[in-house]
Backbone as a chain_set.jsonl record, in Angstrom:
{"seq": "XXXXXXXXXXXXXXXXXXXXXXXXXXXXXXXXXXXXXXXXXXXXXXXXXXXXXXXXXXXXXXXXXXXXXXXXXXXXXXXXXXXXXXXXXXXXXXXXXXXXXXXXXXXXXXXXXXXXXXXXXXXXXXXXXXXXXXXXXXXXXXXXXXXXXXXXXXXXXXXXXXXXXXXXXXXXXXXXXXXXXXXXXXXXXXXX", "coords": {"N": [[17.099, -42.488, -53.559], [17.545, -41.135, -51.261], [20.327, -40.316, -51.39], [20.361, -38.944, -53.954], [18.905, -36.605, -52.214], [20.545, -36.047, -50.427], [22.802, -34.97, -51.438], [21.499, -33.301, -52.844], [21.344, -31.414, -50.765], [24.403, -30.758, -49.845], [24.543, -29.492, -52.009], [23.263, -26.778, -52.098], [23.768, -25.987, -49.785], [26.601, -25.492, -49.836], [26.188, -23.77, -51.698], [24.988, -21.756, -50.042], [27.307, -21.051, -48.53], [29.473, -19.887, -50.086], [27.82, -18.05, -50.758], [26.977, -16.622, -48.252], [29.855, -15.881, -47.833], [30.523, -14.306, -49.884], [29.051, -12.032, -49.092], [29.9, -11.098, -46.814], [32.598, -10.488, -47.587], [32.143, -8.433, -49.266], [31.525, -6.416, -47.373], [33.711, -5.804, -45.779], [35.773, -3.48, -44.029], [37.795, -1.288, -44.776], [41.525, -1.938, -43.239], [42.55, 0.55, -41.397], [46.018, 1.493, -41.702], [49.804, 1.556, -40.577], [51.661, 4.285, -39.955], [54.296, 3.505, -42.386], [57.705, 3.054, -41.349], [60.539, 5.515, -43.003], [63.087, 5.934, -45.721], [64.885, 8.629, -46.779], [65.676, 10.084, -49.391], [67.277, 13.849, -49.533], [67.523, 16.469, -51.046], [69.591, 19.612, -51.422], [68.052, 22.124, -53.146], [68.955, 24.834, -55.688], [67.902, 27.014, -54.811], [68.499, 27.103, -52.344], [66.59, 26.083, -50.822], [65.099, 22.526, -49.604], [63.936, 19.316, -51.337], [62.421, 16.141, -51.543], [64.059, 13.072, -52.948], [64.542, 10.671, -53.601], [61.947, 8.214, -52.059], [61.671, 5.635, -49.965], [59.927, 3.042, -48.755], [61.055, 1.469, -45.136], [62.094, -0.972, -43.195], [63.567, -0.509, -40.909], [64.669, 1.892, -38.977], [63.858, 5.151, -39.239], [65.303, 7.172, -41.842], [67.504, 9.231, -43.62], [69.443, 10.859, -46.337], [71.039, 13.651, -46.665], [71.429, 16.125, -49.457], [73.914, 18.227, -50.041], [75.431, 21.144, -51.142], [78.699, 22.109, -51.082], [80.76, 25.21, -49.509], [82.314, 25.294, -51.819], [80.924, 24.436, -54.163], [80.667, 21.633, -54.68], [78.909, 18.852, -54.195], [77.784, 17.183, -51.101], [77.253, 14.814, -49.299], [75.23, 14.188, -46.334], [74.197, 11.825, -43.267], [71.565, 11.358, -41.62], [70.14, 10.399, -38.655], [67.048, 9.0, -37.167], [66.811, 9.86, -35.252], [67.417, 12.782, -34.933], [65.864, 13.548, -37.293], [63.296, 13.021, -36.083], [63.633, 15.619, -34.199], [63.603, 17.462, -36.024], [61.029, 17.752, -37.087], [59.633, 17.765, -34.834], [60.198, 20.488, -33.721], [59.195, 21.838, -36.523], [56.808, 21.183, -36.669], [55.743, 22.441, -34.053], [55.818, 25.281, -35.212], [53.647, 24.83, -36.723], [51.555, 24.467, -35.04], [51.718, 26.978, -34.008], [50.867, 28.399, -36.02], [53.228, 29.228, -38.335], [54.415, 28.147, -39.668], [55.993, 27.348, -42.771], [54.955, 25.304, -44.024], [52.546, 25.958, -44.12], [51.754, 27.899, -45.591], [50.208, 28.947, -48.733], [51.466, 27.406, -52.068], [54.151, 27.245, -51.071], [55.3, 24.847, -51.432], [56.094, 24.322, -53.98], [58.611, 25.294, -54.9], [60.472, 24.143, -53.009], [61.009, 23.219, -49.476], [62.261, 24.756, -46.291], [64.91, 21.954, -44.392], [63.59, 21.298, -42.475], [60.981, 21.815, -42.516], [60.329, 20.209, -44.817], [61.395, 17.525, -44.083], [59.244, 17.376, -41.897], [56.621, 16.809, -43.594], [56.847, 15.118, -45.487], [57.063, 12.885, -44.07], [55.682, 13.158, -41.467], [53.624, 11.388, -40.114], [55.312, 8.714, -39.741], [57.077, 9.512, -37.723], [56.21, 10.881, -36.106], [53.633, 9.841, -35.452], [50.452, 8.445, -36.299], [48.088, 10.12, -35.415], [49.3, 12.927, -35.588], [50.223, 13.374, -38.324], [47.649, 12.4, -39.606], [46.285, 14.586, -38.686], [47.752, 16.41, -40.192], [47.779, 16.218, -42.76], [45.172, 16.743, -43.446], [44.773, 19.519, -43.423], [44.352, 21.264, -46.408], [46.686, 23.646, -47.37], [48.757, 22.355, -46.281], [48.798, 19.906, -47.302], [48.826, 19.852, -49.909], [51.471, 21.407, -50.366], [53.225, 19.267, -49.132], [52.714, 17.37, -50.985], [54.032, 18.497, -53.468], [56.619, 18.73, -53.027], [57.818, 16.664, -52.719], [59.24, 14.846, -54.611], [59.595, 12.087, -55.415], [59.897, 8.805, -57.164], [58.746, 6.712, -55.86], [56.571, 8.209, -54.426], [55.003, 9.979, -56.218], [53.951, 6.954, -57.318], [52.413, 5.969, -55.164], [50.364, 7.798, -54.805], [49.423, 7.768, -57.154], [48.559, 5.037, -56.836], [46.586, 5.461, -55.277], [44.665, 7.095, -55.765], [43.554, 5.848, -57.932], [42.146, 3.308, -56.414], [40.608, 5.122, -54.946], [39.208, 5.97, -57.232], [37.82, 3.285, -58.196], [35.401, 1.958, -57.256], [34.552, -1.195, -55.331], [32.782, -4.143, -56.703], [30.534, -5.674, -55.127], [29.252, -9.109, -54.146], [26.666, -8.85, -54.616], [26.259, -7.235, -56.611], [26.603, -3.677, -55.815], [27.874, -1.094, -55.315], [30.836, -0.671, -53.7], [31.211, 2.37, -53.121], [28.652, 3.389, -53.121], [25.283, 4.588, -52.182], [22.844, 3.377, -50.969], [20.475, 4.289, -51.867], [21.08, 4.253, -54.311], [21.735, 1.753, -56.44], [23.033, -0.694, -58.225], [21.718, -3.229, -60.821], [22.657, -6.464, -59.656], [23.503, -10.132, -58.87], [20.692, -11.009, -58.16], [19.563, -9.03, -59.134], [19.07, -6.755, -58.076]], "CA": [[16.467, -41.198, -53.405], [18.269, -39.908, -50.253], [21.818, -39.98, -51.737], [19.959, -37.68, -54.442], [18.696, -35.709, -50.899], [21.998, -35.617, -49.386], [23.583, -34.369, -52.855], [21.202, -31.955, -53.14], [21.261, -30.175, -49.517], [25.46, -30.394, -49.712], [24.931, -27.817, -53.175], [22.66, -25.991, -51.372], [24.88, -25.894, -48.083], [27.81, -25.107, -50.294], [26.271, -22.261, -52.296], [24.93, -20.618, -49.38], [27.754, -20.833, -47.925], [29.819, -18.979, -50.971], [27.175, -16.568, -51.045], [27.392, -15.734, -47.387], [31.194, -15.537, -47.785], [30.677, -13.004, -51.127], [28.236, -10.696, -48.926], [30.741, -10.649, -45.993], [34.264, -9.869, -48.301], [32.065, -7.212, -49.554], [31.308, -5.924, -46.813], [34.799, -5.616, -45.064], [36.401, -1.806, -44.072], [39.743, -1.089, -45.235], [42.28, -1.095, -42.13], [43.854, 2.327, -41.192], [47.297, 1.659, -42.325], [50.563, 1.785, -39.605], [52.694, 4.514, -40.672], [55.821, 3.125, -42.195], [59.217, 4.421, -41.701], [60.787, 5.839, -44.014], [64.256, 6.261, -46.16], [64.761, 9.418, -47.706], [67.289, 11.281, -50.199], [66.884, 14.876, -49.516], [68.354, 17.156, -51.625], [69.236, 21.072, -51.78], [68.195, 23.059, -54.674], [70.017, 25.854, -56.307], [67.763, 28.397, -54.345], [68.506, 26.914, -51.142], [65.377, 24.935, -50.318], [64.944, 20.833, -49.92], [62.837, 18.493, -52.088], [63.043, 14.571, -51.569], [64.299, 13.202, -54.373], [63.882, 9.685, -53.647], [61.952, 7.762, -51.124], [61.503, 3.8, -49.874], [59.438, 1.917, -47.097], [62.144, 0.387, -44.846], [61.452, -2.015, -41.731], [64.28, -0.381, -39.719], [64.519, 3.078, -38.047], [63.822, 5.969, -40.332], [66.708, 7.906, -41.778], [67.517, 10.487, -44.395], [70.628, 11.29, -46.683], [70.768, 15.279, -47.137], [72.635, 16.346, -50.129], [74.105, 19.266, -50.078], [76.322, 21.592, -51.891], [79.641, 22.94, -50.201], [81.263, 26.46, -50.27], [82.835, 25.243, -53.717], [79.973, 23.653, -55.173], [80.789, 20.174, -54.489], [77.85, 17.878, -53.409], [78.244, 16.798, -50.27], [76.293, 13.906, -48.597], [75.538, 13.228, -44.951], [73.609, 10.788, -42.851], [70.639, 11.786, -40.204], [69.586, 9.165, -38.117], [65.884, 8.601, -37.09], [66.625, 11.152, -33.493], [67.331, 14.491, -35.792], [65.039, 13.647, -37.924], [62.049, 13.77, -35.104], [63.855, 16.751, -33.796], [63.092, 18.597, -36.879], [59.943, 17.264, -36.88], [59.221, 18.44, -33.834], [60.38, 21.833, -34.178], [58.525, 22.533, -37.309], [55.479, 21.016, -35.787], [55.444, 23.611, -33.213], [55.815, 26.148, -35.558], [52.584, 24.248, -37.15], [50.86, 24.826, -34.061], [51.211, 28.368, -34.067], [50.256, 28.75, -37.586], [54.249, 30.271, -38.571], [55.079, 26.849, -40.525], [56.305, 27.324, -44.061], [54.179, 24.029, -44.347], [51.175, 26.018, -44.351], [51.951, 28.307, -46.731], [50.115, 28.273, -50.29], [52.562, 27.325, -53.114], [55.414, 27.224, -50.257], [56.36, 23.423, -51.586], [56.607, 24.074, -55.108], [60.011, 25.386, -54.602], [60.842, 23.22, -51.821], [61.042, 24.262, -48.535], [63.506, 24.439, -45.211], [64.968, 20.964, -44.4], [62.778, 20.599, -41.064], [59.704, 21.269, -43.44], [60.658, 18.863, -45.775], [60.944, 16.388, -43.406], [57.794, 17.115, -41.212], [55.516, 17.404, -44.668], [57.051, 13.75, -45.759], [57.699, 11.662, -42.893], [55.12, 13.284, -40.192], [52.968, 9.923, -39.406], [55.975, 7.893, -39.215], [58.49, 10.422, -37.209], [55.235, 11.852, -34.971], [52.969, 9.307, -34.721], [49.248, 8.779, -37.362], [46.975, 11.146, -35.8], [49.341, 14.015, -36.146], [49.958, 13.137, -39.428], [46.507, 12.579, -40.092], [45.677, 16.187, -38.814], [48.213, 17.631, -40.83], [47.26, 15.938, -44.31], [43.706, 17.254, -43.633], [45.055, 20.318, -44.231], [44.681, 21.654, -47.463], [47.384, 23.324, -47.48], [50.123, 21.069, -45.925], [48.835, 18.008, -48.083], [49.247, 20.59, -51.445], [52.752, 21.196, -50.363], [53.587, 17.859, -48.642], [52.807, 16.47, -52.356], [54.884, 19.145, -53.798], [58.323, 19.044, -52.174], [58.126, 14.74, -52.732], [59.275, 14.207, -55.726], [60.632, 10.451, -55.755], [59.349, 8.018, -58.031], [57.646, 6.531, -55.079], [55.414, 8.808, -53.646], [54.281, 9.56, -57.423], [53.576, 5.986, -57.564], [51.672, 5.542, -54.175], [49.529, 8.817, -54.795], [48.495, 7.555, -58.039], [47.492, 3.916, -56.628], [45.85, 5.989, -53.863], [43.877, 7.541, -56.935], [42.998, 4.353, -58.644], [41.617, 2.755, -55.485], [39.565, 5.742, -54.861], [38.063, 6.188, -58.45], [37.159, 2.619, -58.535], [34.048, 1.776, -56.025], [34.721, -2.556, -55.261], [31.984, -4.238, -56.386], [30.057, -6.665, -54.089], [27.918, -10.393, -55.404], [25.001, -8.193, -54.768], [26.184, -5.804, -57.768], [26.479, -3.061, -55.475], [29.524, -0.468, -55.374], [31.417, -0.356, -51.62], [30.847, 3.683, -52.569], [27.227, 3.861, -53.64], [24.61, 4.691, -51.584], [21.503, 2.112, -50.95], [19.446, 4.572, -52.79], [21.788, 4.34, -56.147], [22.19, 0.633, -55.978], [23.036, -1.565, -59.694], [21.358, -4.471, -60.701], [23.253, -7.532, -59.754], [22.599, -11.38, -59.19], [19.574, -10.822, -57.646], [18.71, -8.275, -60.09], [19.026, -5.699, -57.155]], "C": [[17.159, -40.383, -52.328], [19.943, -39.735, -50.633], [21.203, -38.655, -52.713], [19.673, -36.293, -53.297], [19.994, -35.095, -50.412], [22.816, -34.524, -50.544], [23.353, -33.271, -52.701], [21.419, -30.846, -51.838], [23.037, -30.035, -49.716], [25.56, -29.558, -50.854], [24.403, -26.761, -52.399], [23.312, -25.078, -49.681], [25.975, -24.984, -49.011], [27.68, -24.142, -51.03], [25.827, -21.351, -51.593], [26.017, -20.441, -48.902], [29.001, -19.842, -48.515], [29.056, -17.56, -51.25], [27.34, -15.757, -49.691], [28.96, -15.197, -47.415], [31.432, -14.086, -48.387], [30.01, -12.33, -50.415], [29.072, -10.364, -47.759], [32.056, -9.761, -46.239], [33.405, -8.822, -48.514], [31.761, -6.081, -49.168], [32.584, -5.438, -45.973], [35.429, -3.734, -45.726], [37.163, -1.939, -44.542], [40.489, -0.939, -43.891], [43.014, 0.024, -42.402], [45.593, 1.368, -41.201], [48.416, 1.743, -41.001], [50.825, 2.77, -40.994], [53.745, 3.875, -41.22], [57.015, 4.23, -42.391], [59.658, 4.42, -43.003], [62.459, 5.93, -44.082], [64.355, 7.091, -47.049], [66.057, 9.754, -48.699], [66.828, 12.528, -50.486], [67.443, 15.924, -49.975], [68.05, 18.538, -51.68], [69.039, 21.603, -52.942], [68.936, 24.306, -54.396], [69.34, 27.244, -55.382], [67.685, 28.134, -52.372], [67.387, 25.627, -50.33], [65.329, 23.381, -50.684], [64.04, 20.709, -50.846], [63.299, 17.411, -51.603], [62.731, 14.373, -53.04], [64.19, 11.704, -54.531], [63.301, 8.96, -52.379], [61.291, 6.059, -50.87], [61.198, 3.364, -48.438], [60.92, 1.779, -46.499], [61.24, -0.166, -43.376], [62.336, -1.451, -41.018], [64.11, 0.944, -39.584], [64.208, 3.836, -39.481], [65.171, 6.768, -40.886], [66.271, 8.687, -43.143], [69.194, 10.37, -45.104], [70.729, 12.553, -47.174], [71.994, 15.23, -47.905], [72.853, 17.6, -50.44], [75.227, 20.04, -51.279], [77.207, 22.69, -50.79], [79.963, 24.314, -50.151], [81.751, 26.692, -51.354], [81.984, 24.86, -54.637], [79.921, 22.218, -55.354], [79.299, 19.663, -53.563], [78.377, 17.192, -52.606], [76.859, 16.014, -49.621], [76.042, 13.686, -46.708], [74.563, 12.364, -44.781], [72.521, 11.776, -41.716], [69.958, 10.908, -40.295], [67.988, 9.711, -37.788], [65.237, 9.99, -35.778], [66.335, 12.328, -34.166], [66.238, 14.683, -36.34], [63.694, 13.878, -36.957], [62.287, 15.129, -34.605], [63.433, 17.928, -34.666], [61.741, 18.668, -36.928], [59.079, 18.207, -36.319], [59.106, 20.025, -33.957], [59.577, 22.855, -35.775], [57.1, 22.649, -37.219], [55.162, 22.186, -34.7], [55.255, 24.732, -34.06], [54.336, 26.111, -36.122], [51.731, 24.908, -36.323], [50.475, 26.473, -34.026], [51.228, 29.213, -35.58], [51.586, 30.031, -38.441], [55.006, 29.461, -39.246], [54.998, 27.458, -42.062], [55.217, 26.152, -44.496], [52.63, 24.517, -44.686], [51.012, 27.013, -45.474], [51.286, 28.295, -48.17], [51.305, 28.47, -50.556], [53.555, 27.335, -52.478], [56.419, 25.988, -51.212], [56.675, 23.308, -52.284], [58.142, 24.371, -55.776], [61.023, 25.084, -53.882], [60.916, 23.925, -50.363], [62.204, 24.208, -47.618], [63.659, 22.368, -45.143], [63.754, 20.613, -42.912], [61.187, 20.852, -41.718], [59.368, 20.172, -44.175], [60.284, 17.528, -45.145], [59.562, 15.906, -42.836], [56.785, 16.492, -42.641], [55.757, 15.74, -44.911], [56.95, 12.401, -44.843], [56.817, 12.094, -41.475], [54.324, 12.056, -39.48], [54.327, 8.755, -38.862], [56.793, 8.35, -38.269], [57.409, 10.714, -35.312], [53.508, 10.877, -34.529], [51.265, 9.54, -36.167], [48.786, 10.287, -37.075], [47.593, 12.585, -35.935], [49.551, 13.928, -37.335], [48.84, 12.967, -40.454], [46.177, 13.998, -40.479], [46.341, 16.46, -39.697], [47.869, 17.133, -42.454], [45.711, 16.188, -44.182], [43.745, 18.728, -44.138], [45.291, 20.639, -46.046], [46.084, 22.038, -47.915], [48.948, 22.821, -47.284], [49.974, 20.482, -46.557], [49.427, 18.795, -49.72], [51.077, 20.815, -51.086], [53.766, 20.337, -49.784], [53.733, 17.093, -50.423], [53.924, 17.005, -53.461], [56.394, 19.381, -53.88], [58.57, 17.806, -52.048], [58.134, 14.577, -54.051], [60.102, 13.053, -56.335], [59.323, 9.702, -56.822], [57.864, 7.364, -57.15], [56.617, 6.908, -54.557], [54.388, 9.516, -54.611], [53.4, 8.042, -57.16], [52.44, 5.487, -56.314], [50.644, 6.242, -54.261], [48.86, 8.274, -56.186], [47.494, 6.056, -58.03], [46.307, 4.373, -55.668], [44.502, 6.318, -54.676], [43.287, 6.488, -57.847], [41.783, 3.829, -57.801], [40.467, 3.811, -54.963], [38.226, 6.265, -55.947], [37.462, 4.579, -58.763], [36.522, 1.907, -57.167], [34.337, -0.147, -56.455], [33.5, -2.9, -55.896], [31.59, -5.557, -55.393], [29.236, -7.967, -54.546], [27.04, -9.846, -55.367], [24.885, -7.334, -55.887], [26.154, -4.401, -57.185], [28.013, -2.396, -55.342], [29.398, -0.062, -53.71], [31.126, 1.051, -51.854], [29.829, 4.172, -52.376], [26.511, 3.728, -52.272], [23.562, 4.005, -51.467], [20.575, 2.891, -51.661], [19.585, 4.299, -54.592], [22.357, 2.879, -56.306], [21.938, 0.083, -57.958], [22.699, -2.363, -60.259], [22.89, -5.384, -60.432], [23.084, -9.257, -60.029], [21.238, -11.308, -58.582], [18.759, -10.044, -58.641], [18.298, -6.837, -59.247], [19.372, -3.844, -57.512]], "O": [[17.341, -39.17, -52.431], [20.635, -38.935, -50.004], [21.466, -37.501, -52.375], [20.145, -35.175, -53.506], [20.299, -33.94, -50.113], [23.299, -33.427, -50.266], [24.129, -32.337, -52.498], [21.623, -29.643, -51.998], [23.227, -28.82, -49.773], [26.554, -28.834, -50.902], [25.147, -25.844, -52.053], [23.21, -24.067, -48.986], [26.083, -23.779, -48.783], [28.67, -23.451, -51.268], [25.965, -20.186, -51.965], [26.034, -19.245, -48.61], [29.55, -19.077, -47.721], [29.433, -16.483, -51.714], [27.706, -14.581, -49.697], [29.187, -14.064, -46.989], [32.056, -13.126, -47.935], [30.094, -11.26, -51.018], [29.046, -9.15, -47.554], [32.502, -8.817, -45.588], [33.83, -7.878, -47.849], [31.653, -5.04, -49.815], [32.304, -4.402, -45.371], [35.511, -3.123, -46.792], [37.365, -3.099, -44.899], [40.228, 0.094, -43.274], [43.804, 0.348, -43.289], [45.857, 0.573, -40.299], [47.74, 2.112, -40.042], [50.581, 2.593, -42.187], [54.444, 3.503, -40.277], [57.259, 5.292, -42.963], [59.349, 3.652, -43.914], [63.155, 5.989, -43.068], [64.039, 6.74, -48.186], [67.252, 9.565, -48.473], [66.079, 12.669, -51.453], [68.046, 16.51, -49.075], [66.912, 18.966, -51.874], [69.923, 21.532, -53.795], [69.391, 24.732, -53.335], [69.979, 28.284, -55.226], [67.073, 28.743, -51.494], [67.549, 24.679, -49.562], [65.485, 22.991, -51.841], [63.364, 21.655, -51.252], [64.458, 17.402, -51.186], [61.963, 14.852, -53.874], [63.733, 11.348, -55.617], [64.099, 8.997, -51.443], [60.518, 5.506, -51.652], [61.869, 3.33, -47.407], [61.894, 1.943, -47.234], [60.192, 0.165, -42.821], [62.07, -1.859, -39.887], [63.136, 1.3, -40.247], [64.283, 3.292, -40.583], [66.088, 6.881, -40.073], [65.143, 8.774, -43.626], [70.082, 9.84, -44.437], [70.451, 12.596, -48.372], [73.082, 14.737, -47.607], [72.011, 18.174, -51.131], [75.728, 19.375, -52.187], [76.798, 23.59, -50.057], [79.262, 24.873, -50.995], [81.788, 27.775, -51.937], [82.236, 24.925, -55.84], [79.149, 21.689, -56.153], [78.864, 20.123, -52.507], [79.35, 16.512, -52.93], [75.737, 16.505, -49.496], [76.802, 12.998, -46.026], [73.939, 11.972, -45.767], [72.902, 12.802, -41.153], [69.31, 10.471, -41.246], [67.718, 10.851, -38.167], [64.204, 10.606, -35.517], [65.244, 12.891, -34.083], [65.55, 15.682, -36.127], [63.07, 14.929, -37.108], [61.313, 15.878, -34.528], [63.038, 19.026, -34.275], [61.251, 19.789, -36.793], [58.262, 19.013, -36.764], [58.081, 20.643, -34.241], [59.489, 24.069, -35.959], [56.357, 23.593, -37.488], [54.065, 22.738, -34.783], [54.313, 25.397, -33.63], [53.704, 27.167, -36.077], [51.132, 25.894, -36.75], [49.374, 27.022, -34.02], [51.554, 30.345, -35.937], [51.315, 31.128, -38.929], [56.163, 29.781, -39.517], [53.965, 27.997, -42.457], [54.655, 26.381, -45.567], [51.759, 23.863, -45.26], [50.077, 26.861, -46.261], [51.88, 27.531, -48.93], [52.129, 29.175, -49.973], [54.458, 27.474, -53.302], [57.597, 26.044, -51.565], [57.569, 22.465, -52.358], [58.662, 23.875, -56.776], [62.172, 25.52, -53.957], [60.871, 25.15, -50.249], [63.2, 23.634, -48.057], [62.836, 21.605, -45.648], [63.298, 19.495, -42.671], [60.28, 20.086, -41.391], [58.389, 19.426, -44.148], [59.385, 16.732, -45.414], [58.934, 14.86, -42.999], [56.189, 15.459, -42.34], [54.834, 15.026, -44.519], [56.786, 11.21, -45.107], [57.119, 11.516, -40.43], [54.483, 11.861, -38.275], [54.285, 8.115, -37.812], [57.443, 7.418, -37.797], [57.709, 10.726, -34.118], [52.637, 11.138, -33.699], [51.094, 10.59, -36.786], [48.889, 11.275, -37.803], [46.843, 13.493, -36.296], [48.759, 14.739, -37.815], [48.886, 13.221, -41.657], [45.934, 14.543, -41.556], [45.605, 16.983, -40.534], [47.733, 18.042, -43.273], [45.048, 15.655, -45.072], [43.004, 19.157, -45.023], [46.249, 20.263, -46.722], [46.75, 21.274, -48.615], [49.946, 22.929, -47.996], [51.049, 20.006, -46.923], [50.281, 18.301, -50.457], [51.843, 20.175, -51.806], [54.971, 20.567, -49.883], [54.691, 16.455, -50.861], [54.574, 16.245, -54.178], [57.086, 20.061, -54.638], [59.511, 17.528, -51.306], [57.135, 14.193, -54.658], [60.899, 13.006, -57.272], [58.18, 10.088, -57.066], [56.664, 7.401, -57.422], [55.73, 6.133, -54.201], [53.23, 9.725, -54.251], [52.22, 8.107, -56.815], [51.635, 4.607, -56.618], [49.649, 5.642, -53.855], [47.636, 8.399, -56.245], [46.447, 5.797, -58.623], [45.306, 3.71, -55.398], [43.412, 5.88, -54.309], [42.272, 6.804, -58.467], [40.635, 3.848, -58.245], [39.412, 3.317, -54.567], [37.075, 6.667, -55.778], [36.579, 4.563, -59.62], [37.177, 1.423, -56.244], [34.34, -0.483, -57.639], [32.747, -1.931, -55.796], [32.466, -6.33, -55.005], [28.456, -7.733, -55.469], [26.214, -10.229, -56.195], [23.845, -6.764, -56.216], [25.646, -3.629, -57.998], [29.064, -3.036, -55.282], [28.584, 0.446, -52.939], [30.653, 1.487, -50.804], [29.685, 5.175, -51.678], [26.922, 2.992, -51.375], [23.117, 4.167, -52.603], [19.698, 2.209, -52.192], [18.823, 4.202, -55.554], [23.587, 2.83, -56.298], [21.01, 0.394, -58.704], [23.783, -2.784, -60.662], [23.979, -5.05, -60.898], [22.654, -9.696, -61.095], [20.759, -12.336, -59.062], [17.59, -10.283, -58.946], [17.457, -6.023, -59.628], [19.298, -3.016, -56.604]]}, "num_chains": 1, "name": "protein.A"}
C-alpha cells in the first residue's frame, strides 16, 4: 500500500510541477533586444538619393559599402568603416533634433534619401545607441521612411517575422492569449 502512496504523490509532485513550469513559460516578457551591428550595401539611385540594397547582422564593427556611380557612369564601390558611419549618424541626428531631417519628412524614403539619412534611418540603434533608436522608430514618420529606403531581402524578412509574432497572441496551459485581457480570457484546461 505505501509503494502505491509513494507512486501516487511522485505523479502528483511531477504534474504539479509541469503545471507550475507551463504557468511560469507563459508568463515570461520578451527581452528588449541589443541592437546588432550592422553590414550594409548602400546604393545610389539614378536621381541621386541612397536606398540599402542589402543588409546582414554581423558580430564585428558595423560597416557599409556605398555604391556609387562616377562622372562616366561606372559603378564605383567604396568602404566606410563603423567611425563615418556614426559621423553621419550623428550629423543627421542633429538635424533630427531640430526637426530639418529629411528623415522626417512624409514620403521622403520612398525615393531614397541623402546617404547620412540612409544610414541614420537603418542603422540608428546600433550606430547611436537603443533609446535613440527607439525614439526615432516611434516616430511615425521616420519608421514610414526608415522602412522605405531598406530594401534588402533582410529587413523585408525581419519586418514580416516582426508581423507574425505580433498577430499571433502565445498561448499559455491556462488557454489564455499573452495579448488578451483577463476580462476576454478562452476556455482552457481548467475550462477557464
Amino acid at each position: 500500500m505505501s509503494d502505491i502512496f509513494k507512486t501516487a504523490s511522485r505523479i502528483v509532485l511531477g504534474s504539479s510541477s509541469v503545471l507550475m513550469m507551463s504557468a511560469l513559460t507563459g508568463c515570461e516578457a520578451p527581452q528588449e533586444q541589443q541592437a546588432q551591428n550592422k553590414f550594409l550595401v548602400i546604393e545610389q539611385q539614378t536621381n541621386g538619393k541612397y536606398v540599402v540594397v542589402e543588409e546582414m547582422p554581423t558580430d564585428g564593427p558595423s560597416r557599409a559599402i556605398i555604391r556609387e556611380k562616377d562622372e562616366n557612369g561606372h559603378i564605383v564601390e567604396r568602404f566606410m568603416n563603423e567611425a563615418e558611419m556614426k559621423a553621419l549618424a550623428e550629423q543627421e541626428y542633429q538635424k533630427v533634433q531640430s526637426g530639418t531631417s529629411e528623415t522626417l519628412r512624409d514620403g521622403a524614403g520612398s525615393a531614397g534619401m541623402g546617404l547620412a539619412g540612409t544610414i541614420l534611418a537603418v542603422a540608428a540603434g546600433s550606430l547611436m545607441g537603443n533609446m535613440i533608436g527607439n525614439a526615432l522608430m516611434n516616430n511615425k514618420s521616420f519608421s514610414r521612411n526608415s522602412a522605405s529606403t531598406n530594401r534588402s531581402a533582410y529587413s523585408r524578412s525581419a519586418a514580416g517575422k516582426a508581423a507574425a509574432s505580433k498577430s499571433s497572441g502565445k498561448k499559455s496551459f491556462f488557454g489564455s492569449s499573452s495579448k488578451s485581457s483577463s476580462s476576454s480570457r478562452s476556455g482552457g484546461f481548467f475550462g477557464g
